[in-house]
C-alpha beads as a LAMMPS data file, in Angstrom:
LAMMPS data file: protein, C-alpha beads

188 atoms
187 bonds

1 atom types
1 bond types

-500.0 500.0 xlo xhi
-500.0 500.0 ylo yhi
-500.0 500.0 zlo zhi

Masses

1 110.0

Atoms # bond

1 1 1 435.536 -385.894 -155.338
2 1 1 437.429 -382.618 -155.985
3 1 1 438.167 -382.045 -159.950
4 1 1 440.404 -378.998 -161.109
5 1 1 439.239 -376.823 -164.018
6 1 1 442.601 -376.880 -166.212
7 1 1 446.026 -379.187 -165.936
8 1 1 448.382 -377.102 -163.042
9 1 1 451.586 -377.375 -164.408
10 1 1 454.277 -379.129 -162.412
11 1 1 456.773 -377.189 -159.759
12 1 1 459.865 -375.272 -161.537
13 1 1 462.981 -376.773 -160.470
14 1 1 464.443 -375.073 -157.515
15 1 1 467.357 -374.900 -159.240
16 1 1 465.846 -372.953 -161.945
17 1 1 467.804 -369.878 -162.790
18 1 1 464.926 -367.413 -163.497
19 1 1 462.637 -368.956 -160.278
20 1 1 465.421 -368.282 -158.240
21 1 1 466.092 -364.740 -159.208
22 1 1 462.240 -364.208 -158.820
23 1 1 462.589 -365.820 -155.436
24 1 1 465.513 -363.341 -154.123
25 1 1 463.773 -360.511 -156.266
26 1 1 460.344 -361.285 -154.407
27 1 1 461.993 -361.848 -151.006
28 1 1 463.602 -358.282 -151.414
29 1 1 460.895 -356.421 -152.532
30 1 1 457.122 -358.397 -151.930
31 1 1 456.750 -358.212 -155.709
32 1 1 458.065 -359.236 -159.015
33 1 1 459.184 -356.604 -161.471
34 1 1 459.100 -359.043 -164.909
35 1 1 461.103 -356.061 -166.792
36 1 1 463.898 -356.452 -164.140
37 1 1 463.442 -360.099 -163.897
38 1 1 464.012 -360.641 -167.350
39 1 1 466.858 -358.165 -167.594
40 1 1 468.527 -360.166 -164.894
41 1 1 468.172 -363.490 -166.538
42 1 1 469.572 -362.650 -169.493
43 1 1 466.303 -362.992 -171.528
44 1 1 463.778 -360.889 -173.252
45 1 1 460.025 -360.122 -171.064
46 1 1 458.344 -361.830 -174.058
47 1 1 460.679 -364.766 -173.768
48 1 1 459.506 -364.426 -169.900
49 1 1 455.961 -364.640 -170.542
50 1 1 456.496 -368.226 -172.746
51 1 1 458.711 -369.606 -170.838
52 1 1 457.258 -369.068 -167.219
53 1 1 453.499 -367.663 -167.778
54 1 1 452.260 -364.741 -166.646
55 1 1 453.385 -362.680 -163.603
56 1 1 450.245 -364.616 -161.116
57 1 1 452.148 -367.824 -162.679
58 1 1 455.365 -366.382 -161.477
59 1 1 454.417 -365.153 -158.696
60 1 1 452.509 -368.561 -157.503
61 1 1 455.560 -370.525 -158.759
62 1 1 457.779 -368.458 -156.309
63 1 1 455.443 -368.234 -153.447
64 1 1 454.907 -372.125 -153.915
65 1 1 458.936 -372.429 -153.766
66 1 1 459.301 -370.109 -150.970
67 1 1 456.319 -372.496 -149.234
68 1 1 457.432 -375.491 -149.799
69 1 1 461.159 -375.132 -148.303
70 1 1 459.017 -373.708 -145.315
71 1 1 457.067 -376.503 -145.199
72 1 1 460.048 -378.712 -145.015
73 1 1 461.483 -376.812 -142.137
74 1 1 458.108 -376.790 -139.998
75 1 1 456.929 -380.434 -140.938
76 1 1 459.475 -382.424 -138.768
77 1 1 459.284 -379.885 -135.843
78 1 1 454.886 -380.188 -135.201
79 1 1 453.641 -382.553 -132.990
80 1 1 450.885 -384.651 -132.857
81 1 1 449.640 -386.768 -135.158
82 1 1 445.875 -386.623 -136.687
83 1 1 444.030 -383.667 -136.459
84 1 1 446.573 -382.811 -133.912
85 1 1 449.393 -382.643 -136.503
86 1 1 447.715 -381.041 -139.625
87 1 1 446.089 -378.554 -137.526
88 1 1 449.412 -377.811 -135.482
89 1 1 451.307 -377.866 -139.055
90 1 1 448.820 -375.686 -140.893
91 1 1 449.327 -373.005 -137.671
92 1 1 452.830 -373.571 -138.332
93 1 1 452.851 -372.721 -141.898
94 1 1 450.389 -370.095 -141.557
95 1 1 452.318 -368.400 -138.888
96 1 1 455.700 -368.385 -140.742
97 1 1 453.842 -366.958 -143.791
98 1 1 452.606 -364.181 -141.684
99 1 1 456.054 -363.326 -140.399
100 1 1 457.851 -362.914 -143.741
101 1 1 458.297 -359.590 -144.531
102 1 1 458.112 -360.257 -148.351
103 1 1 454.580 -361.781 -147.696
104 1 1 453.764 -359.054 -145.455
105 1 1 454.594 -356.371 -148.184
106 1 1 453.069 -358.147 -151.048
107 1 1 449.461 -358.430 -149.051
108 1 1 449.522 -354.987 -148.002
109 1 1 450.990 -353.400 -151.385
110 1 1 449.058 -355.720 -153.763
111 1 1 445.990 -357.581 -152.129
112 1 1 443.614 -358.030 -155.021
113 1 1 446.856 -359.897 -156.446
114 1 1 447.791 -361.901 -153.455
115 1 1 443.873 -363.089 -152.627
116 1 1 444.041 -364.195 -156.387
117 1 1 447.579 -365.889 -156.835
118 1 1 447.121 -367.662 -153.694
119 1 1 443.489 -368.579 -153.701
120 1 1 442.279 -368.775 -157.073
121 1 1 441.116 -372.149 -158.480
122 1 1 443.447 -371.071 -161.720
123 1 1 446.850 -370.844 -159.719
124 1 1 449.397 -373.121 -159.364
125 1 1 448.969 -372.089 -155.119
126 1 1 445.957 -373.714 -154.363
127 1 1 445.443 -376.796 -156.318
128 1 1 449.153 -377.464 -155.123
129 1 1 448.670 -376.668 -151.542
130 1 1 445.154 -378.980 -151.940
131 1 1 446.953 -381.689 -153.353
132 1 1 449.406 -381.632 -150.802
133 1 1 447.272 -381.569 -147.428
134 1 1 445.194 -384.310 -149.557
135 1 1 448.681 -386.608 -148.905
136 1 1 448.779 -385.338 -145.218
137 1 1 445.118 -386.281 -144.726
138 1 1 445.435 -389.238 -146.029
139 1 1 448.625 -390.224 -144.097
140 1 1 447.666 -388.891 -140.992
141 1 1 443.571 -389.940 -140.802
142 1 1 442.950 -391.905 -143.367
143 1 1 440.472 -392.045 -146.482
144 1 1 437.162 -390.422 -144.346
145 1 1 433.750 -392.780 -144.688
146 1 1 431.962 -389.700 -145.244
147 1 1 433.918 -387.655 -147.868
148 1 1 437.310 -387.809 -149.515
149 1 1 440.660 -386.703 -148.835
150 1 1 440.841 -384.184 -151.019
151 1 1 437.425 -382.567 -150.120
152 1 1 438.768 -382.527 -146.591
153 1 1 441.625 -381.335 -147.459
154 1 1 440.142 -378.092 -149.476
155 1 1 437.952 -377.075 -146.256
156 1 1 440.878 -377.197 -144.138
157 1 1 442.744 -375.219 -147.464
158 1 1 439.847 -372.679 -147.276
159 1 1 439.599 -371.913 -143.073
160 1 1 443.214 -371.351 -143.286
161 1 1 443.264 -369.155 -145.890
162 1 1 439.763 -367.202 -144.442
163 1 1 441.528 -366.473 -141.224
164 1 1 444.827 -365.824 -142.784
165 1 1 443.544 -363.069 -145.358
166 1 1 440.581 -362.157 -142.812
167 1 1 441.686 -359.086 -142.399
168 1 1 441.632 -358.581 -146.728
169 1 1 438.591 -360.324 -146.622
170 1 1 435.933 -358.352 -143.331
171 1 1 438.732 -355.900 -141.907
172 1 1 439.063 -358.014 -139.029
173 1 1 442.889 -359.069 -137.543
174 1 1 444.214 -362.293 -139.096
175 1 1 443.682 -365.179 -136.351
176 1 1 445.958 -368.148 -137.090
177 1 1 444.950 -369.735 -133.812
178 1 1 441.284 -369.606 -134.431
179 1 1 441.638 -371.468 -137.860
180 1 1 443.859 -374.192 -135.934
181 1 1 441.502 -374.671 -133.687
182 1 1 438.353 -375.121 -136.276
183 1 1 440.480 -377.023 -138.360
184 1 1 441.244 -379.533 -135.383
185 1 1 437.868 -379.648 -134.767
186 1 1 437.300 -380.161 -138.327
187 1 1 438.977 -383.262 -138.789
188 1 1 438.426 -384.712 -135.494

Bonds

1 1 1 2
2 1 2 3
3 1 3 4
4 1 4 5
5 1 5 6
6 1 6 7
7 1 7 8
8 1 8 9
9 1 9 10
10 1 10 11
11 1 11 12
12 1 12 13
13 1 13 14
14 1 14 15
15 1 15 16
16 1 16 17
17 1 17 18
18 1 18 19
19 1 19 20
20 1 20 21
21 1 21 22
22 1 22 23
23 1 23 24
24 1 24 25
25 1 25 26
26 1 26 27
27 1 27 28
28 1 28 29
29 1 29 30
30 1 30 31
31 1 31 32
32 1 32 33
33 1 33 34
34 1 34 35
35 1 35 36
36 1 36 37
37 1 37 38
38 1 38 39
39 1 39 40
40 1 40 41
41 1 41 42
42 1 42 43
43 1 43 44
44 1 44 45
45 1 45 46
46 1 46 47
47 1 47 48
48 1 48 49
49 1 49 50
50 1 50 51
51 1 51 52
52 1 52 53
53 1 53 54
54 1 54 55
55 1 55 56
56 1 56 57
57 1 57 58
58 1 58 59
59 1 59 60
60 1 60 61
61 1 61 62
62 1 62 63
63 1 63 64
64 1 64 65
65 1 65 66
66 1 66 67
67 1 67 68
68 1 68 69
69 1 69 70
70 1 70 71
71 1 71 72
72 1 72 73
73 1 73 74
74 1 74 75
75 1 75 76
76 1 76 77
77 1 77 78
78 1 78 79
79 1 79 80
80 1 80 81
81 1 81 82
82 1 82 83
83 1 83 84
84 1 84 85
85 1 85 86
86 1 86 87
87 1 87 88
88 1 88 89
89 1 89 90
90 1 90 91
91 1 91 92
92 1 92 93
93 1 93 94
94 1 94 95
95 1 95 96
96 1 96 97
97 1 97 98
98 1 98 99
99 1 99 100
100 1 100 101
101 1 101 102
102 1 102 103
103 1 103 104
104 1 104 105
105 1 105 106
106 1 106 107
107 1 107 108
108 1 108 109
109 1 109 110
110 1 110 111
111 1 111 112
112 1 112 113
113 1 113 114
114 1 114 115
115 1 115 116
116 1 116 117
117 1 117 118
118 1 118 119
119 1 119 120
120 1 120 121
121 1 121 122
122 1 122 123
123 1 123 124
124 1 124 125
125 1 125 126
126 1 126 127
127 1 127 128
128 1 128 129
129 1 129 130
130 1 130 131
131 1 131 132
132 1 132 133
133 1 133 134
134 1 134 135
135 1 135 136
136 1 136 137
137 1 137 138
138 1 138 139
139 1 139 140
140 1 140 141
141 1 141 142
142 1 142 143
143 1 143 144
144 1 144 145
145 1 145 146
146 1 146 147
147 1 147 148
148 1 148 149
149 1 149 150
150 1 150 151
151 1 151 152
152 1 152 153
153 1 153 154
154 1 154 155
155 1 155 156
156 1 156 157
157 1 157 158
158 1 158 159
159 1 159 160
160 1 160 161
161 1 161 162
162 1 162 163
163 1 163 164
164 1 164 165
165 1 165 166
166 1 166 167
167 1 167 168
168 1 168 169
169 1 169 170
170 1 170 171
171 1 171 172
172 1 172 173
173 1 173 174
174 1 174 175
175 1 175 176
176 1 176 177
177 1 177 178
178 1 178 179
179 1 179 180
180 1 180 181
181 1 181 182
182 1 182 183
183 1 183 184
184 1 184 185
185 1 185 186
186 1 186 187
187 1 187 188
């Protein structure tokens, strides 16, 4: 089984003043700007930096926001069930991603950044997105004889993201519909 390397703190509250100001600030620009965040809050950077982490934290706390509404738009409308569903609902997500221009920005003006806030084993992205598909696995196909859930789950975590960021990674296009395909495969 899967272990994490530190505790990942829970979610901020949508409602959250400062994550939602970092949402419409990273939405706007592909970035956060913790100077202007913090001006716009009402609070000091250092008070920032306590409170919320650092700006990966912040910026994996908003991506993870902006994700998970996405992910409750998409869900209802994939079909199939099984390998069928995750892979259709990981295309889904994957796709959406691709077509916000905030993500768009913040992978082509900041890619070291992005490849570590969303992939690294120390952000709040990954674990979170692992844990999550770890549910879906186990809802959709069960607890495999072979592995666990959560293993699965991480391989189909990791083609995603390898065709998602492939261009970042070899210089080749992105190809969502490759890594739905070898993630159907996958879990078939």
């Amino acid at each position: 089984m899967m272990s994490r390397p530190q505790e990942i703190p829970d979610p901020l509250p949508v409602d959250d003043p400062v994550l939602r100001a970092a949402v419409a600030m990273f939405d706007r620009d592909g970035w956060i700007d913790a100077r202007a965040l913090a001006q716009e809050a009402g609070i000091g950077r250092a008070t920032l930096y306590r409170r919320y982490g650092d700006r990966d934290r912040l910026l994996g706390e908003v991506i993870w926001s902006i994700a998970t509404a996405e992910f409750t738009r998409v869900h209802p409308r994939c079909r199939g069930r099984g390998a069928d569903g995750i892979a259709d609902l990981v295309h889904a997500i994957l796709h959406t991603s691709a077509q916000l221009p905030s993500m768009r920005r913040f992978l082509a003006d900041h890619p070291e950044t992005a490849l570590r806030v969303m992939t690294s084993r120390d952000g709040v992205m990954q674990h979170r997105l692992v844990s999550t598909l770890t549910r879906i696995v186990r809802a959709e196909i069960g607890e495999p004889d072979d592995t666990d859930a959560a293993t699965l789950a991480y391989a189909v975590t990791r083609v995603g993201e390898s065709f998602y960021y492939r261009e970042l990674i070899t210089g080749e296009p992105a190809d969502i519909d490759a890594a739905a395909v070898i993630i159907r495969r996958l879990l078939r």
